[in-house]
N, C-alpha and C positions, 0 to 999 in steps of 0.2 A: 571401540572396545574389542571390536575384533583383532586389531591390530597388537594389542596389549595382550589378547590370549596367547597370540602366535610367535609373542615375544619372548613371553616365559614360558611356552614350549619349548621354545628353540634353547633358551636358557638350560632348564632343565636338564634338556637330552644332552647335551652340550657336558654338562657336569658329569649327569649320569655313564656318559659313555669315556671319559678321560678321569675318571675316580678311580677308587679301589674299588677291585671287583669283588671284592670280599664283603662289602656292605652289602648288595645287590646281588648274592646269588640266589638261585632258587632253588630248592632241591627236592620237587616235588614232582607229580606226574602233572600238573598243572605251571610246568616252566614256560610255556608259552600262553598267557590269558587275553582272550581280548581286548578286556580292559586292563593296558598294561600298567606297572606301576609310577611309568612319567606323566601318566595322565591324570594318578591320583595327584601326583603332587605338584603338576598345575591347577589342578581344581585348587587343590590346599592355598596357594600362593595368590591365585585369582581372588577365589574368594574373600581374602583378608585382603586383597586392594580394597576389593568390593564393600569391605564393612562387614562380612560374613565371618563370626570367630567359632561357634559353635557347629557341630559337624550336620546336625539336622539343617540347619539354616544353611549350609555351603554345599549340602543334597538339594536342596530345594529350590537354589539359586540357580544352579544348572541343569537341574530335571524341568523348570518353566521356562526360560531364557538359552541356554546352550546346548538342548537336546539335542538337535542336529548337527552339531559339532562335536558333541561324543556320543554315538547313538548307542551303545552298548554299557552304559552307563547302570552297573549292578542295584542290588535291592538295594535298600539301609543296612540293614544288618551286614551284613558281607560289605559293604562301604566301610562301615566303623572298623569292623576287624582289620579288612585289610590297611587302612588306613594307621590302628596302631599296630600295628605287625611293621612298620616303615619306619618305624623312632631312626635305626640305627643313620636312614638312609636323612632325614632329618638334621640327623648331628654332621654330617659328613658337608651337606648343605650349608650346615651353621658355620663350618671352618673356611668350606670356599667364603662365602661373603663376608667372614671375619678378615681371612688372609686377603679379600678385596680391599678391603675399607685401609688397612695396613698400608695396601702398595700404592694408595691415594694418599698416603699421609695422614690418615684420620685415627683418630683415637678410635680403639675396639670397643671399649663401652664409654658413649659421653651422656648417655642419660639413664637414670635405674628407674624402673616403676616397679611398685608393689602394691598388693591393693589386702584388706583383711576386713572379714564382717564385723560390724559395730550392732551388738545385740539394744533393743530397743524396747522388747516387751517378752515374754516369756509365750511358748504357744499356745495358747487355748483359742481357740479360733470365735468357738463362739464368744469367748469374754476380752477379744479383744479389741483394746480403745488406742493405748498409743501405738501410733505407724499405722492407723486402722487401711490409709489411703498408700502406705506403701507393699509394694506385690514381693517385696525379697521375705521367703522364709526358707531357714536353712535346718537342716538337723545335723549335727554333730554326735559321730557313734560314739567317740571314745569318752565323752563326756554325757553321753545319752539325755543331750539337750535339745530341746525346737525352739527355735526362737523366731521374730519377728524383726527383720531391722533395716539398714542400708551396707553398703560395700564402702568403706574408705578406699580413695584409691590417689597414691602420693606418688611424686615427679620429682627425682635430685638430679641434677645435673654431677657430673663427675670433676673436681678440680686437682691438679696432681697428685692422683690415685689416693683423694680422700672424697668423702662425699661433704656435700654441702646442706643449706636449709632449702628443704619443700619451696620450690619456684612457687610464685605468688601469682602468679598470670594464669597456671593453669587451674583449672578447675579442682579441688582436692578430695570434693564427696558428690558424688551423684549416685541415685534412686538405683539400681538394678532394676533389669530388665526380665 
């Protein structure tokens, strides 16, 4: 594992420092922080090897397991922020490994996922019976709904820039976490 961190460090900086500077500048009295911003976005990358998608889980993963290997590792709060304060640095990432996958000859997108809640029962918590043993409940503002349900979540493989039917192998609905 170690070896895997120090890989996509290296990756990283690697990017970060032969990009546009324009993505990555800082213009604050805090241009130089300890915890710099390639280190957030090894965390970010680690931890989605790791099975880690949510940012308290990919805090938690490296504040129990990798403390000594970023010991200056901020609260929460200032993790999350800084962490979306990096979109642009993000998309820039997204185009390196795009324009990768290209100069291997690969298709840039051969598989779409999307996933959308499938309401189940309405929220009344105490009066509820169906989904009773599933944990997903969602509220939706613009519809000022709570509901009780699961996440569909569906796999197209791409075939000359059309999509195709829901692959069958993969799993199509699972419980939220």
């Amino acid at each position: 594992m170690e070896n895997l961190l120090i890989e996509i460090y290296l990756f990283v900086c690697h990017v970060y420092d032969t990009s546009s500077a324009t993505c990555f500048q800082r213009l604050s009295n805090n241009r130089v922080p300890e915890f710099t911003d390639q280190e957030f976005i090894t965390i970010w990358f680690f931890a989605h090897v790791q099975g880690c998608f949510e940012k308290k889980k990919m805090r938690r993963l490296i504040e129990n397991y990798w403390r000594e290997w970023l010991p200056h590792l901020p609260s929460y709060q200032t993790f999350v922020l800084r962490l979306n304060r990096l979109e642009p640095t993000f998309q820039t990432f997204g185009a390196v490994l795009s324009g990768t996958l290209a100069a291997q000859g690969r298709s840039e997108i051969d598989h779409l996922v999307d996933s959308l809640p499938v309401m189940l029962a309405r929220a009344r918590t105490f009066l509820r019976r169906t989904g009773a043993k599933w944990p997903m409940s969602e509220t939706r503002a613009a519809k000022k709904t709570r509901f009780h349900g699961v996440r569909l979540h569906v796999c197209c493989a791409t075939a000359d820039r059309a999509l195709t039917a829901p692959e069958s192998r993969v799993p199509v609905c699972r419980l939220a976490s």
